[in-house]
N, C-alpha and C positions, 0 to 999 in steps of 0.2 A: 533562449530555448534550450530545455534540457536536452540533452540525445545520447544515448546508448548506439552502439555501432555490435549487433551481434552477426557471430560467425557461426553456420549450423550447419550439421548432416544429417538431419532427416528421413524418416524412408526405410526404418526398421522393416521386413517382412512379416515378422512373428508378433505384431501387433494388430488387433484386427479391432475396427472401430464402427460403428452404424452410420452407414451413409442412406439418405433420401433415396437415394435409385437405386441401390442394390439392399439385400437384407445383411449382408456381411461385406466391405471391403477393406485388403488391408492396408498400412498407412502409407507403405510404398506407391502403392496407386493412386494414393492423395498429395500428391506432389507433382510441383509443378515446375521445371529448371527454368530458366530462363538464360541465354545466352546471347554478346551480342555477335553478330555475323562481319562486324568491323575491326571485330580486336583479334589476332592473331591467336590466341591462347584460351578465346571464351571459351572453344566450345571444347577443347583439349580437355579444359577443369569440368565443363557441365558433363561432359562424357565418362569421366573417370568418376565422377562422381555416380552419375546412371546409373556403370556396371556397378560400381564393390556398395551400392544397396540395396541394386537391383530394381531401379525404378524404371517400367514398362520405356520403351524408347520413343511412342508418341508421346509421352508426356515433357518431351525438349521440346522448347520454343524460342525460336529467332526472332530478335529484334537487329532493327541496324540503323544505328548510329555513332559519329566520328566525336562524339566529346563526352568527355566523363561528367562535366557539369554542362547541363543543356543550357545556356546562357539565353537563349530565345525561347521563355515558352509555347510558342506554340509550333515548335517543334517536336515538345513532347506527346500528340496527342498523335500525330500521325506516327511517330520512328517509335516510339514504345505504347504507349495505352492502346492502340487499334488493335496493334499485333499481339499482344497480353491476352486482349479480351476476345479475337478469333482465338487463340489458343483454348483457352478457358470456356468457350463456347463450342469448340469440337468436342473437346473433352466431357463435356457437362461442367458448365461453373458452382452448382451448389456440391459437384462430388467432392474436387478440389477443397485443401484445405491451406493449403500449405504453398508456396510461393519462393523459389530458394533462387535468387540471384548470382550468377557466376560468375568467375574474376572478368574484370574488363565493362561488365554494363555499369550505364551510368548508376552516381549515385545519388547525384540532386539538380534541380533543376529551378531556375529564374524566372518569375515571373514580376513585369518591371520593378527590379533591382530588389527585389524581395525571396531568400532561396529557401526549396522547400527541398525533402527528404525527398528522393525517388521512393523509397519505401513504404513511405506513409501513402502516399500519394496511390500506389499500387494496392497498400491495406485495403481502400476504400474506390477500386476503382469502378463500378457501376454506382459510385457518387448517392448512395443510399444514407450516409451517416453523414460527410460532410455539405456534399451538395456539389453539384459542378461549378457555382461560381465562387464560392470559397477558397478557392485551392490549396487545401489541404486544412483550412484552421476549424476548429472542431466546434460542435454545433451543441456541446454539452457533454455530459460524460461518454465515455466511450463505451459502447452498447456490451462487450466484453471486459468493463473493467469492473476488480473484484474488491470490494468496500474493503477497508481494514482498520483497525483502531489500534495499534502497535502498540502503546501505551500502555492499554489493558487489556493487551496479551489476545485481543478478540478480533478472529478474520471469519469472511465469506466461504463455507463450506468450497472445496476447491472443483469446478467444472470445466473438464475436457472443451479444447474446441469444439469438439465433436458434439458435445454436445450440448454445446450451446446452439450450435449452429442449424441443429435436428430440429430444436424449438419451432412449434407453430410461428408465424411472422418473423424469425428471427434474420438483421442484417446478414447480407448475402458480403461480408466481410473477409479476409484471409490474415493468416501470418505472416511474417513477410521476414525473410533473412538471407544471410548474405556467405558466400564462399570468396572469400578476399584477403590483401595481404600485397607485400611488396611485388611480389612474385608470382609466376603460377607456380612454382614449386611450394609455397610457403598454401598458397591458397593449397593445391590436392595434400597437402600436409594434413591439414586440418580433419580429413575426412582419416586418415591413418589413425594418428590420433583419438579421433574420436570410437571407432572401430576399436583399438588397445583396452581403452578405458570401459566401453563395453565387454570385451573377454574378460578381463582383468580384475575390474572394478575400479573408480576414480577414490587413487590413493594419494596422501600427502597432507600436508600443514594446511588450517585456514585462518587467514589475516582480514581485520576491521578494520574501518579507520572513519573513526567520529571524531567531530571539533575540538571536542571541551567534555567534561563530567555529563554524563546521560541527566543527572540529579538537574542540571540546570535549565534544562528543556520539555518545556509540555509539546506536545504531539498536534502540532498546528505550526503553518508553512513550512520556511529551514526547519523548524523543528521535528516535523514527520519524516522529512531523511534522515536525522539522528536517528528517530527511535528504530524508523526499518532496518535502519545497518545495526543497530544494535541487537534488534530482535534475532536477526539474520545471525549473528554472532553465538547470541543463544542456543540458537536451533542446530546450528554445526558442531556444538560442544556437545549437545542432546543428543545427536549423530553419530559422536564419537571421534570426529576431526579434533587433533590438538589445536586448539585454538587461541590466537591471539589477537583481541581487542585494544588498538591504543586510541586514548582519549585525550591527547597531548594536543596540543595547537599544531603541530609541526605535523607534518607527515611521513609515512616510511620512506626510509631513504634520507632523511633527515633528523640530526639530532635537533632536541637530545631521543627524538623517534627511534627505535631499532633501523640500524642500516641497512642491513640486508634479508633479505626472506626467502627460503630456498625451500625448493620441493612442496613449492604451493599449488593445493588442490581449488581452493574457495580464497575468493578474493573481493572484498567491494571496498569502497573509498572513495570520500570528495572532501569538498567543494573548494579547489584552484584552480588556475587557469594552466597547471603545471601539472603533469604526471611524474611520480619522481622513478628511473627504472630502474630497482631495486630487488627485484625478482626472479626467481628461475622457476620455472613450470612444470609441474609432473602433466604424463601424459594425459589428453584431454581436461585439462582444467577448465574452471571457469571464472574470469573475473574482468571486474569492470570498475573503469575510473568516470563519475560524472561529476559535467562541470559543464557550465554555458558553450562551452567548446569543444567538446569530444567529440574523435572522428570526424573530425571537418574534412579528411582528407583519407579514409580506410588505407591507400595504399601509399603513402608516406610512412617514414619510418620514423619519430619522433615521439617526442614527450606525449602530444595530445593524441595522438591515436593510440586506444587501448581499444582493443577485441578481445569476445567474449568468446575463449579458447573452440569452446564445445556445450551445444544445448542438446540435450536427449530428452525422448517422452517416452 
């Protein structure tokens, strides 16, 4: 299974999106913390995060439990999903958009010997798309995912959760990300960061990294991660990011790859079982390494954990 591990600050005030129950709310108020009441430090990070976006103070929600991988599932439906879904339900679940997990909640959970994403699991937690007895595996495309054919340069005009979610019958769905990292310091970092890069603007180099010559690959299975990171590459040069695309076997950090990469703004790269770390980060970056493995553990400090510095809408 693929997995992406993102890190996000959420909760702009000066964006104002179309909710169901009001005629204007803004996207602050579409946020939902989550914090667990067993980690010493949750609610520290879900706090600091609160204030510097300003997201309303009922919108923190406590969960409580003592492991970061729920190894019994069915522990997870009473220590987090019950308390998720009262949160979500005092609030109004279709206002909510957004879902931000704070340092210390779990991040995956077991059900016999088989472990699923606490996050996904959350995406779909009134079990609309996958279904309660699935847990977690998906029942066909994913009711928010957006067709693309990277090959011939041809995507899905692009649509707001917001407004996906506005749709008549539309999955009663969320986004789901993550405030994490070795540390709580490293976790409310994330939010500074990200904050910089909004006054500032997200400045710096961006780096590719596809297998082999693009030429060799049509735009079907591995091959459609080629083209995406290459297209991706495109689009940052079009952008105006200096950019660099390597198509070598090897990866950054490795020769005969460039060894180091500094002052990266945009970052994507796979498919090993190794992250090589060879980079230094301008503020708020964003980049991600995938591979059958990534993020097995968000708050390890290793090769396979890579975070995705900063997402903004």
């Amino acid at each position: 299974m693929k997995a992406i591990l993102a890190l996000v600050t959420l909760g702009a005030s000066t964006v104002v999106l179309h909710a169901q129950e009001k005629a204007d709310v803004s996207l602050n108020e579409r946020v939902l913390v989550v914090y667990n009441s067993a980690g010493d430090d949750s609610l520290k990070v879900a706090k600091y995060y609160q204030e510097k976006r300003s997201i309303p103070k009922e919108n923190i929600c406590k969960i409580d439990t003592d492991q970061e991988v729920i190894t019994d599932g069915r522990r997870f439906e009473p220590e987090v999903k019950k308390r998720v879904r009262a949160c979500l339900e005092k609030l109004g679940k279709q206002k909510i958009l957004y879902i931000v997990m704070a340092y210390q909640t779990p991040y995956a959970v077991e059900f016999a010997g088989r472990r699923q994403a606490v996050d996904q699991m959350l995406a779909d937690i009134w079990d609309e798309y996958t279904g309660a007895q699935t847990l977690g595996r998906e029942a066909g495309d994913h009711p928010y995912f957006g067709r693309a054919e990277s090959q011939g340069n041809v995507y899905e005009p692009f649509e707001s959760l917001a407004q996906y979610r506005g749709r008549p019958q539309a999955k009663t769905i969320y986004s789901v990300w993550r405030l994490e990292g070795p540390s709580a310091d490293v976790a409310k970092s994330l939010v500074d960061k990200a904050l910089f890069a909004e006054s500032h603007g997200l400045k710096g180099k961006a780096y590719f990294d596809i297998r082999g010559s693009i030429d060799s690959y049509v735009d079907n299975g591995y091959g459609a991660g080629e083209w995406d990171i290459y297209r991706a590459s495109r689009m940052a040069r079009a952008a105006g990011f200096d950019t660099t695309l390597d198509d070598k076997p090897t990866e950054f950090g490795s020769a005969p790859s460039q060894l180091k990469c500094d002052n990266v703004a945009l970052y994507a790269g796979w498919y090993s079982l190794s992250y090589n770390d060879a980079f230094s980060w301008s503020p708020g970056a964003i980049g991600f390494h995938l591979d059958s493995a990534s993020a097995v553990n968000p708050r390890q400090l290793g090769r396979r954990c890579v975070t995705n510095r900063h997402h903004r809408h």
